[in-house]
GULO-477820 format. One record per residue: residue number from 1; residue in one letter; z, x, y negated of N, C-alpha, C in turn. Coordinates in nm, 4 decimals, decimal comma, padded with zeros to 6 digits. Example, Ala and Ser with C-alpha at 12.3 -4.5 7.8 and 13.67 -1.06 7.14 Angstrom:
# residues 2
ZAMI    i  aa        nZ        nX        nY       caZ       caX       caY        cZ        cX        cY
ZAMI    1   a   00,7800   01,3190   00,5690   00,7800   01,2300   00,4500   00,7800   01,3200   00,3300
ZAMI    2   s   00,7080   01,2850   00,2250   00,7140   01,3670   00,1060   00,7870   01,2900  -00,0030
END
This chain:
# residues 190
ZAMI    i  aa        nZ        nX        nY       caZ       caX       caY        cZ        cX        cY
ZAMI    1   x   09,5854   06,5271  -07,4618   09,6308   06,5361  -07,3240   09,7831   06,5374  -07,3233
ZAMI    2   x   09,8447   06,4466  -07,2505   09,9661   06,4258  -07,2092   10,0199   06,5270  -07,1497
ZAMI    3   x   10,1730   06,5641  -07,1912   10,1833   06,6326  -06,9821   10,3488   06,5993  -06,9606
ZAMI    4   x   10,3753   06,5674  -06,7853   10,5006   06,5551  -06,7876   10,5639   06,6410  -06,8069
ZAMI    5   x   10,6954   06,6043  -06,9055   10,7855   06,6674  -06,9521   10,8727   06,6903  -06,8862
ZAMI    6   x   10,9029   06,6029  -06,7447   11,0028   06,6835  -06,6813   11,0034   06,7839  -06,5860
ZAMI    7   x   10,8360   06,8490  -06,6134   10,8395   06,9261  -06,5172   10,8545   07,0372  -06,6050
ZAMI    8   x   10,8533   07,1728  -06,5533   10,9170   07,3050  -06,6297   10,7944   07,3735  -06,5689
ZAMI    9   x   10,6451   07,3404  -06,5920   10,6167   07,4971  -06,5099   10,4393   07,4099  -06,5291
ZAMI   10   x   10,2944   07,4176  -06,5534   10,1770   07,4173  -06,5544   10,1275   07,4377  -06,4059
ZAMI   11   x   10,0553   07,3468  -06,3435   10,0202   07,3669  -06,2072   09,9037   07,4300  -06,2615
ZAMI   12   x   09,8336   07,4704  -06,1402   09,6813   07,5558  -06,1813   09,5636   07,4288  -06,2605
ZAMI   13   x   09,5418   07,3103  -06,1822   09,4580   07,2110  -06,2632   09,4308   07,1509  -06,3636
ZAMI   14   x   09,6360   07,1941  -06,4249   09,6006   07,1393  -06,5606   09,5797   07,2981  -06,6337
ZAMI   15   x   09,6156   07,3788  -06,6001   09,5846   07,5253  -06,6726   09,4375   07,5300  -06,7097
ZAMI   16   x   09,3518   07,4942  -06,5647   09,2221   07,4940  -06,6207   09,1906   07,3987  -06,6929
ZAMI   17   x   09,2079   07,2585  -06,7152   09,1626   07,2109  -06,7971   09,2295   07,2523  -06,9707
ZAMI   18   x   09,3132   07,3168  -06,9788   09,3798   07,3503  -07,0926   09,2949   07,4821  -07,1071
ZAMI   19   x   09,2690   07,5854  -07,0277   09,1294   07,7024  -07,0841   08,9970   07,6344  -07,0683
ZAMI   20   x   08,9864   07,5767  -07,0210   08,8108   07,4710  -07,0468   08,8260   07,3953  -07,2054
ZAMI   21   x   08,9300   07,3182  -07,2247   08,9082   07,2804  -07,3479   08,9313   07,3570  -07,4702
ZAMI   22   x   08,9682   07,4949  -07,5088   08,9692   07,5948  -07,6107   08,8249   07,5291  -07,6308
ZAMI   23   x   08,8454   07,5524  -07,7893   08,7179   07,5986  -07,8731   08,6549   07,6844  -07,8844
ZAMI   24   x   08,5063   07,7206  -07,8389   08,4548   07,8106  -07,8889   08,4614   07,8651  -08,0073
ZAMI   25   x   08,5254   07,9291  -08,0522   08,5844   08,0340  -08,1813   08,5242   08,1757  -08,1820
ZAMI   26   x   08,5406   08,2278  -08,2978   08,4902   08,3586  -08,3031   08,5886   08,4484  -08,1868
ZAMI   27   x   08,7688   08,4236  -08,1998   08,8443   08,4990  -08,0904   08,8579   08,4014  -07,9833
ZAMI   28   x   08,7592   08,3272  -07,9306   08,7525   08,2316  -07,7971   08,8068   08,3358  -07,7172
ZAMI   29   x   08,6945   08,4352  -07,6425   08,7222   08,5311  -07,5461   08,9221   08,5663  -07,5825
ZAMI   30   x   08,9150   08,6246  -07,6942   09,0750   08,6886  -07,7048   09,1901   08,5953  -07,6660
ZAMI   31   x   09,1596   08,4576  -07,7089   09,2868   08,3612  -07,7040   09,2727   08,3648  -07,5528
ZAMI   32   x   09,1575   08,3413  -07,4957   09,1937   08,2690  -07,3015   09,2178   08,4030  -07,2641
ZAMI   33   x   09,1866   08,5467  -07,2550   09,2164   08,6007  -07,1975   09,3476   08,6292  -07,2408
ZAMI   34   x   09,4369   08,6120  -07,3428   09,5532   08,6542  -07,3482   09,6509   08,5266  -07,2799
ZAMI   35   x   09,5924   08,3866  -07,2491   09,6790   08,2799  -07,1835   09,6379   08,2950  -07,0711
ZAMI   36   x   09,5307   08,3778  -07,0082   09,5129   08,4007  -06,9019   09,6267   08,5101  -06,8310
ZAMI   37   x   09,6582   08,6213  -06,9063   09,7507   08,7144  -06,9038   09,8863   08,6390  -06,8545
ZAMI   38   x   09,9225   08,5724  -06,9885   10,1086   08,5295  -06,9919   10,0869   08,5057  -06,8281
ZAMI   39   x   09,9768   08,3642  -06,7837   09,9796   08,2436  -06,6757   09,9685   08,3125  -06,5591
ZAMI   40   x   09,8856   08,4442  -06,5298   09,8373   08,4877  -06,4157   09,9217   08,6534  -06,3997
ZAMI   41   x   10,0088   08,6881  -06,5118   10,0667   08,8163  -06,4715   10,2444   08,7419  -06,5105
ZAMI   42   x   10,1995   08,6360  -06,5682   10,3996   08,6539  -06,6194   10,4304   08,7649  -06,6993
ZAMI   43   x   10,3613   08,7951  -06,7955   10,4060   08,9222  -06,9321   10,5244   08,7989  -07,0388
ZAMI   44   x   10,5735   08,8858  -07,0724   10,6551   08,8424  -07,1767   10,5394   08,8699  -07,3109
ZAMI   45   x   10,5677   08,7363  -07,4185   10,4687   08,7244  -07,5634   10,4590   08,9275  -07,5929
ZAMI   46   x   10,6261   08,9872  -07,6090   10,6381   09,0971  -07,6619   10,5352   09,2236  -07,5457
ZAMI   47   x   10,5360   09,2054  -07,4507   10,4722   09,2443  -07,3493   10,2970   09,2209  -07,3550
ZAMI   48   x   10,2946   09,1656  -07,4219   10,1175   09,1388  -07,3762   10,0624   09,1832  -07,5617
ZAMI   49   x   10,1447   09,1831  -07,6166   10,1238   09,2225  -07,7891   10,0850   09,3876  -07,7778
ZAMI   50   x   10,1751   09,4634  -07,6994   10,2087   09,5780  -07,6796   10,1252   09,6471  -07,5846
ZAMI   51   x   10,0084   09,5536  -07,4486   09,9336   09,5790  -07,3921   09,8322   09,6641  -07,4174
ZAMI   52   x   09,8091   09,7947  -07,3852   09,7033   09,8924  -07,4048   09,5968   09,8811  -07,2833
ZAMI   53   x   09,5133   09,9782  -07,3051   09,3891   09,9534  -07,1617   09,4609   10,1158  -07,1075
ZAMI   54   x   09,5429   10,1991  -07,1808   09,5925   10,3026  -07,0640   09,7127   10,2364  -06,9741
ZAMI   55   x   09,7551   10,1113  -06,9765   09,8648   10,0186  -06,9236   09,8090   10,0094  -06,8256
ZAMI   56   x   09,7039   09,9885  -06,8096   09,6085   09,8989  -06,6967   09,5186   10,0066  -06,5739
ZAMI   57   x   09,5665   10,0109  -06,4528   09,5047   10,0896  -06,3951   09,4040   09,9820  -06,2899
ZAMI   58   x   09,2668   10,0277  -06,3023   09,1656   09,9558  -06,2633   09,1845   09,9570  -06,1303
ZAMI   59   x   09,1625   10,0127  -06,0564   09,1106   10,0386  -05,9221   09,2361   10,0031  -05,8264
ZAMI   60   x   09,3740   09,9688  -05,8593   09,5052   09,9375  -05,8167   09,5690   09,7884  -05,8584
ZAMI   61   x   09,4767   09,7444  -05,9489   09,4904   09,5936  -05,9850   09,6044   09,6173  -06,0819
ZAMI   62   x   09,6276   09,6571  -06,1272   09,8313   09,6881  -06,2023   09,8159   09,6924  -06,3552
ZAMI   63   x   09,8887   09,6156  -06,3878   09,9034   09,6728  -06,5056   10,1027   09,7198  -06,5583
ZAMI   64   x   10,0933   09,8205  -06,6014   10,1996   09,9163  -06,5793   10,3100   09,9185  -06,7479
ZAMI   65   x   10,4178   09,7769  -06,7064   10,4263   09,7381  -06,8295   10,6020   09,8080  -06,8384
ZAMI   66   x   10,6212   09,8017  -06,9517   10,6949   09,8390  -07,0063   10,8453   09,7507  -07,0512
ZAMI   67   x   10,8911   09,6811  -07,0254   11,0104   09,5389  -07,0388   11,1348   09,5566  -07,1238
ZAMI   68   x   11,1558   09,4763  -07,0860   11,3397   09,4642  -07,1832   11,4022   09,6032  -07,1208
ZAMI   69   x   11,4812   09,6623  -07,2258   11,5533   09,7872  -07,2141   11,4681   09,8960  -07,1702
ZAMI   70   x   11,3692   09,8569  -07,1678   11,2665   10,0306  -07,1822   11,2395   10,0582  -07,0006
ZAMI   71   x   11,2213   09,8968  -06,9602   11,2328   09,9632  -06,7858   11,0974   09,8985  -06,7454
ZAMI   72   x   11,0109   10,0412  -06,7301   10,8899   10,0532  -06,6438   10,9020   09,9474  -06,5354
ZAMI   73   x   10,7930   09,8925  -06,5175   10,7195   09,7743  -06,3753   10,6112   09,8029  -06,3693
ZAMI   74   x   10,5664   09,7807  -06,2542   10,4031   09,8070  -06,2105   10,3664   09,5869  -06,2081
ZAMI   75   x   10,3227   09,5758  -06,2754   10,2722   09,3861  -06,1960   10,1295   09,4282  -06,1641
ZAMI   76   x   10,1121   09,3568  -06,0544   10,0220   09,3413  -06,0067   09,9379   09,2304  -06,0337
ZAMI   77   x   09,8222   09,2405  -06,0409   09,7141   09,1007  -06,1050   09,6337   09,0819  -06,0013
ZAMI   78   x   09,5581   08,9451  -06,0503   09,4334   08,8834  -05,9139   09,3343   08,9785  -05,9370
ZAMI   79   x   09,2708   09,0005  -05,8517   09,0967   09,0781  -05,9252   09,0476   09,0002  -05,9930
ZAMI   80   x   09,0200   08,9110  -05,9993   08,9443   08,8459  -06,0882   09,0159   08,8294  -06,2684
ZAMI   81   x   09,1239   08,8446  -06,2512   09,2369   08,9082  -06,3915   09,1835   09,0547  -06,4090
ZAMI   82   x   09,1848   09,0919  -06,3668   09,1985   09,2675  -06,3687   09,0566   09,3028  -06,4064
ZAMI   83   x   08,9233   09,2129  -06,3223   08,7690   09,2320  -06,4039   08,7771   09,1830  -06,5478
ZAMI   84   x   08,8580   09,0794  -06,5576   08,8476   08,9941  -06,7142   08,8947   09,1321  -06,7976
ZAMI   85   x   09,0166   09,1439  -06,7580   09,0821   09,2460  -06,8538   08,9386   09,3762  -06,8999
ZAMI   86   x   08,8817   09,4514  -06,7647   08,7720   09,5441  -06,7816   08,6779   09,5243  -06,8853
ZAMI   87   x   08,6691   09,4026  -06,8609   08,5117   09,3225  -06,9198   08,5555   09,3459  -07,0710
ZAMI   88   x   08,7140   09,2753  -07,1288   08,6989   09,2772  -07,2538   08,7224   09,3701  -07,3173
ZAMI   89   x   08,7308   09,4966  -07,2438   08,8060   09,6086  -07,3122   08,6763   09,6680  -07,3370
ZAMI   90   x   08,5595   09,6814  -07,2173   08,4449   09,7375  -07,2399   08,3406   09,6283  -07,3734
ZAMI   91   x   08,3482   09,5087  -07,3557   08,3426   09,4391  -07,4867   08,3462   09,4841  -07,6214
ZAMI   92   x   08,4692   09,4966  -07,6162   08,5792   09,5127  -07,7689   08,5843   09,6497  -07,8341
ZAMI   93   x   08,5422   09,7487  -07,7127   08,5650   09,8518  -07,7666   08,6773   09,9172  -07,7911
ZAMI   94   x   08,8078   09,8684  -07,6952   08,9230   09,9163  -07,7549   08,9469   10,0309  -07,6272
ZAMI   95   x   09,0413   10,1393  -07,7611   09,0566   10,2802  -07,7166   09,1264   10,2636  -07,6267
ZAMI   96   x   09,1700   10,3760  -07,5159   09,2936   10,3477  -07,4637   09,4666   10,3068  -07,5059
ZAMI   97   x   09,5001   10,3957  -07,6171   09,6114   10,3781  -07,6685   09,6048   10,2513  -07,7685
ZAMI   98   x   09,5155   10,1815  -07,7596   09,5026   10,0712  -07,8758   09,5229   09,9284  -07,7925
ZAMI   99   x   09,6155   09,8738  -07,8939   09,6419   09,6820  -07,8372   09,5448   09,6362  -07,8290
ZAMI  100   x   09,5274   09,5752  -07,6656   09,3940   09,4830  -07,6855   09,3915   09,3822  -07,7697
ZAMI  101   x   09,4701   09,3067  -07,8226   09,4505   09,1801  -07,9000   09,4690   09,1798  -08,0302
ZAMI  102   x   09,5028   09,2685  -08,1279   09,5508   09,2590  -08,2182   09,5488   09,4333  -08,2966
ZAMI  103   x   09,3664   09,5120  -08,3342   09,4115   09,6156  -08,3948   09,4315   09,6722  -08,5114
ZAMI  104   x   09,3967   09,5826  -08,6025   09,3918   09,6494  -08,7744   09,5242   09,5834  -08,8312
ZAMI  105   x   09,6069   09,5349  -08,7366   09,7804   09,5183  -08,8120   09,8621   09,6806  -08,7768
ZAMI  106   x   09,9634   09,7091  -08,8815   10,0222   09,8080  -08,8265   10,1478   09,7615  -08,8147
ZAMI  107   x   10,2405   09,6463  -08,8446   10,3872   09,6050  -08,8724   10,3786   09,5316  -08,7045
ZAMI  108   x   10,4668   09,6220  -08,6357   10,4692   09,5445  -08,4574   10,5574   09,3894  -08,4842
ZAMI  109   x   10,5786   09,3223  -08,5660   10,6360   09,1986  -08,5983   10,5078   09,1240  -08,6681
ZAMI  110   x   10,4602   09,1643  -08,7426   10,2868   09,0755  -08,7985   10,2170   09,1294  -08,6459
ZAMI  111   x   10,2252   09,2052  -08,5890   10,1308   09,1573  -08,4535   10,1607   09,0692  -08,3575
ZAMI  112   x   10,3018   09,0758  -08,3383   10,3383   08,9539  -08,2608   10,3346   08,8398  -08,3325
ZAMI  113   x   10,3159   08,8458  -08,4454   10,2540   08,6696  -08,5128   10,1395   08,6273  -08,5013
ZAMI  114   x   10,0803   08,7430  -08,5079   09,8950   08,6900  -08,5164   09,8810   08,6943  -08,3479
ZAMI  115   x   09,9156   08,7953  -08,2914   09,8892   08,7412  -08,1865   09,9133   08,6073  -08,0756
ZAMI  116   x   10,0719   08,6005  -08,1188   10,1260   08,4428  -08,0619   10,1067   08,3122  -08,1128
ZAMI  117   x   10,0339   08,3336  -08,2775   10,0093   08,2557  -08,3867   09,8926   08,1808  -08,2779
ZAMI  118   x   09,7504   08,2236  -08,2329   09,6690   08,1879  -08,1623   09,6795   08,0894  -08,0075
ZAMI  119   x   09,8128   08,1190  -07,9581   09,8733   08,0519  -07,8361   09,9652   07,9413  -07,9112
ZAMI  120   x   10,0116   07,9928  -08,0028   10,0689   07,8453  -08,0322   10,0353   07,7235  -08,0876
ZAMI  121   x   09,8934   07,7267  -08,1421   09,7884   07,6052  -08,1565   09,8068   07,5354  -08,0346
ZAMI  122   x   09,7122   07,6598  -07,9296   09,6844   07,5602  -07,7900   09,8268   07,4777  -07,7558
ZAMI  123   x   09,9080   07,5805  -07,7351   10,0658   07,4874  -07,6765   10,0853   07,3686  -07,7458
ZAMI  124   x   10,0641   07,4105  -07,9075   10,0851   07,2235  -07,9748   10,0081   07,1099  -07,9312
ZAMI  125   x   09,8823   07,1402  -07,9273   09,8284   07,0577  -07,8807   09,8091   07,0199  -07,7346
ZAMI  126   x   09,8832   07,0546  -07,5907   09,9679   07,0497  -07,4561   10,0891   06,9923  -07,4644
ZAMI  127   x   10,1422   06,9887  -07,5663   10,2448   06,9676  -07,5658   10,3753   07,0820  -07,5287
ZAMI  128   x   10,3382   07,2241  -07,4891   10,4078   07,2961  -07,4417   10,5404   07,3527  -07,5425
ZAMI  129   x   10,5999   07,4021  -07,5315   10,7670   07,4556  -07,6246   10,7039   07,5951  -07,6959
ZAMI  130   x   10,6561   07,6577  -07,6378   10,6487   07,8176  -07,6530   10,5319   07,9268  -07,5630
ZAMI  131   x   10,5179   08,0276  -07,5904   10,4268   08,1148  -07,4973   10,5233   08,1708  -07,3634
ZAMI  132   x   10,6678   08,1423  -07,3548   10,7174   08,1989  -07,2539   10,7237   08,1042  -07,1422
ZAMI  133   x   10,6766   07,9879  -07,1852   10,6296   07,9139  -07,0899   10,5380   07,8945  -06,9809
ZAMI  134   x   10,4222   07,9765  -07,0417   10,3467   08,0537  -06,9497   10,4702   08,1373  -06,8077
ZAMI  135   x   10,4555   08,2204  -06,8875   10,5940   08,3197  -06,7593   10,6758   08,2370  -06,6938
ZAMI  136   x   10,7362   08,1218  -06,7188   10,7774   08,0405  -06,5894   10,6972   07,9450  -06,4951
ZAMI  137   x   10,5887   07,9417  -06,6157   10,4785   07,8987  -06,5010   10,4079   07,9802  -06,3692
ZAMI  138   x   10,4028   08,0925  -06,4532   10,3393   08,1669  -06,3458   10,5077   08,2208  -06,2138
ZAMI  139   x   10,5817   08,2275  -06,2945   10,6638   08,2077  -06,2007   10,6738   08,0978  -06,0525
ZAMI  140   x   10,7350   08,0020  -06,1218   10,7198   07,8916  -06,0194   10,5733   07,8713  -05,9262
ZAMI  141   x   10,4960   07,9157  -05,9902   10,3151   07,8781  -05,9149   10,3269   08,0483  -05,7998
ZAMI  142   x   10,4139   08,0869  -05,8591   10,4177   08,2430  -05,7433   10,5280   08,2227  -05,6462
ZAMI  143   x   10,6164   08,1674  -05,6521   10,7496   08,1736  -05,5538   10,6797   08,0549  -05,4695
ZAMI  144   x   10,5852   07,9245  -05,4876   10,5491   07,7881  -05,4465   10,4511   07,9027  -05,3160
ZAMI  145   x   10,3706   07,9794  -05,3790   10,2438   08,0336  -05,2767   10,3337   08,1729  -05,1891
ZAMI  146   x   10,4356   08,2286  -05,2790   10,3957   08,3475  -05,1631   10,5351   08,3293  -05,0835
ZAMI  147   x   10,6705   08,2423  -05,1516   10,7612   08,2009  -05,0575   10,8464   08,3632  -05,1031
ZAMI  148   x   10,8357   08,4468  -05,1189   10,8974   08,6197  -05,1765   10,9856   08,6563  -05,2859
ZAMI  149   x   11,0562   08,5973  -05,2804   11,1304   08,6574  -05,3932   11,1517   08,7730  -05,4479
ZAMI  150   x   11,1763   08,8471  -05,3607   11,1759   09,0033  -05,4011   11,0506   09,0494  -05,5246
ZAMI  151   x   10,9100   08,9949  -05,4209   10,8046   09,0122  -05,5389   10,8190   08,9470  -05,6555
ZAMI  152   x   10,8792   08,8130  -05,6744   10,8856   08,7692  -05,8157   10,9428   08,8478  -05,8692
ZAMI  153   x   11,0794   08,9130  -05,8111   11,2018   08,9956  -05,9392   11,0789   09,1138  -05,9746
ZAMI  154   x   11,0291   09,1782  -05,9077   10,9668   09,2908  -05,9360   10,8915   09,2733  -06,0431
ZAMI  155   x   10,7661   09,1600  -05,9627   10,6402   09,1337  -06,1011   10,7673   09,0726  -06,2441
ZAMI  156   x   10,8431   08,9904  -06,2751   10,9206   08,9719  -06,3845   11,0044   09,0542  -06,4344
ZAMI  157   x   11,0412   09,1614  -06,3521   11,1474   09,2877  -06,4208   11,2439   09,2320  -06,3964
ZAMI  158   x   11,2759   09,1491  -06,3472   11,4756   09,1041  -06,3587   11,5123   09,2223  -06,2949
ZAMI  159   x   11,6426   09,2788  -06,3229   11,6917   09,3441  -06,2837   11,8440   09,2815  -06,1859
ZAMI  160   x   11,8412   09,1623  -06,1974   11,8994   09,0755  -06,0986   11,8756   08,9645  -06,0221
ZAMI  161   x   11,8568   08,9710  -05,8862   11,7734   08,8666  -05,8084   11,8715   08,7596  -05,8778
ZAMI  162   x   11,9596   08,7385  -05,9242   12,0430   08,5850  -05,9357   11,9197   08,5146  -06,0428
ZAMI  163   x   11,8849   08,6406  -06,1354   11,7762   08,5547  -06,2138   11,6537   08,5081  -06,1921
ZAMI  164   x   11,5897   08,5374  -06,1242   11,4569   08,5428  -06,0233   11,5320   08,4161  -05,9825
ZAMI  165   x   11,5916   08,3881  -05,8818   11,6369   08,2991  -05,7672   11,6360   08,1409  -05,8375
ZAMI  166   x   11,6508   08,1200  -05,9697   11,6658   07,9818  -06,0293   11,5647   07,9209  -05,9813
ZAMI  167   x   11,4193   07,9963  -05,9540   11,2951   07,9294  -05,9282   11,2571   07,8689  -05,7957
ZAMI  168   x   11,3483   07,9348  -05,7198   11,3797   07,8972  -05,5737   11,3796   07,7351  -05,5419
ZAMI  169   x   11,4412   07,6761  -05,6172   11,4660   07,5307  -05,6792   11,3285   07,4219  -05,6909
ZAMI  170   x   11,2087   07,4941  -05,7469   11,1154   07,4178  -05,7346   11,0095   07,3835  -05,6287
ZAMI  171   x   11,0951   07,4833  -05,5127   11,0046   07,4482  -05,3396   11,0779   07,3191  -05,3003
ZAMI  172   x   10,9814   07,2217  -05,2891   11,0265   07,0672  -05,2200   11,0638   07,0967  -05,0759
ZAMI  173   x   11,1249   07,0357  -05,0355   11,1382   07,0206  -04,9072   11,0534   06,9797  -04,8223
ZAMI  174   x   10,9027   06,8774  -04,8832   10,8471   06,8758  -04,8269   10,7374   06,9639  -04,8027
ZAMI  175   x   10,7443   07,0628  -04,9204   10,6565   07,1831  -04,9067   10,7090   07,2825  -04,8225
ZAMI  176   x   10,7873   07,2834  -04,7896   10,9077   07,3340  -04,6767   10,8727   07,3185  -04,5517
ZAMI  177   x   10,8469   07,2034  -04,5226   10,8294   07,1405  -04,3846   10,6683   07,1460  -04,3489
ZAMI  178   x   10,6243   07,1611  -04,4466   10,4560   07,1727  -04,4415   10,4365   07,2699  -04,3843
ZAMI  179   x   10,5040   07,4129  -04,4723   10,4984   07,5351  -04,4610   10,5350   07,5412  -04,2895
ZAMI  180   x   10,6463   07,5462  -04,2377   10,6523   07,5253  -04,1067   10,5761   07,4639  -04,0161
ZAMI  181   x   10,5312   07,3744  -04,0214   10,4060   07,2868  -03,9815   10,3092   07,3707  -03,9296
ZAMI  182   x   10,2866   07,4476  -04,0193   10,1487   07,5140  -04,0606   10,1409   07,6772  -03,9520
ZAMI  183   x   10,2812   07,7012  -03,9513   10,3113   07,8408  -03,9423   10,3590   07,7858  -03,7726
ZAMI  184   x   10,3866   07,6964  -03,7283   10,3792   07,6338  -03,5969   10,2259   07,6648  -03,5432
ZAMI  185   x   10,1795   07,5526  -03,5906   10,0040   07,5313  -03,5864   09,9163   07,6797  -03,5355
ZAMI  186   x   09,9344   07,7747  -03,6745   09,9040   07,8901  -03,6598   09,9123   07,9817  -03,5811
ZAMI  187   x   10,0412   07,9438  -03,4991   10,0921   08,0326  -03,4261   09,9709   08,0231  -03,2365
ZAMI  188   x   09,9435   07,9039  -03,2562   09,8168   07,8798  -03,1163   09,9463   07,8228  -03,0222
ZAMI  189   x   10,0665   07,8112  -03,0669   10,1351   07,7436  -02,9473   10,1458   07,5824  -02,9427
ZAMI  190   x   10,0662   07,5171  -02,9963   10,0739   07,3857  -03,0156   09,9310   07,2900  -02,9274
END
């Protein structure tokens, strides 16, 4: 599978066809739910290595991560993320204080290999650069639907909207004018 290169960011159609075609493998379940993670929460690789099930509060959709310079975020996930996450933890058997993806390593540098080691097959064969590619995907696919910036800086941790704001860039103008269109329409004055 091809993909254009000049775009910077995975729309949802080809995402699914990129988790439909994984191999059934013994860590099938582990690999999609952790590209499910990067694509649908925007975790950083170091962020989702480090993921516990006491991170994750069920009933609030959140998972309660930890970022660059030691600064607490709440992100918020879809329900249907947040059952996956349940499902594999009740699965797997993993404790609360224990990494979901990765537990009989103890060196936090061999876990971020084995764990990113598994995402970076799929990306070779997408053609993708890296796993942080995910996180600008899910970026751009979040600023396109909810139009909020504020919520992107939050769910990504920037601690400066200037950085958040680059993504601003990938609303067309004609998705612009749609959006208005729509929000006309809606309004019953037409």
């Amino acid at each position: 599978m091809t993909r254009d290169v000049s775009r910077n960011y995975i729309q949802l159609p080809e995402f699914k066809k990129m988790t439909n075609n994984l191999k059934k493998t013994l860590k099938y379940e582990r690999n999609k739910l952790m590209i499910h993670i990067l694509y649908f929460a925007g975790l950083r690789s170091q962020e989702l290595v480090e993921l516990t099930p006491r991170m994750h509060i069920y009933d609030e959709k959140v998972l309660t991560i930890t970022g660059k310079g030691d600064k607490d975020r709440d992100v918020i996930i879809p329900i249907g993320l947040n059952d996956y996450i349940q499902d594999y933890q009740k699965k797997e058997l993993v404790k609360l204080d224990q990494p979901f993806f990765n537990r009989t390593v103890d060196s936090q540098s061999s876990l971020i290999s084995i764990t990113t080691k598994a995402i970076r097959k799929l990306l070779k064969v997408h053609n993708l650069p890296n796993p942080h590619f995910f996180r600008h995907s899910f970026a751009v696919n979040t600023i396109k639907r909810t139009r909020n910036i504020k919520f992107l800086q939050d769910q990504l941790g920037h601690s400066n909207i200037q950085t958040t704001m680059v993504y601003l860039k990938f609303i067309s103008y004609e998705e612009e004018t749609k959006a208005m269109d729509e929000f006309y329409e809606s309004s019953e004055m037409s």
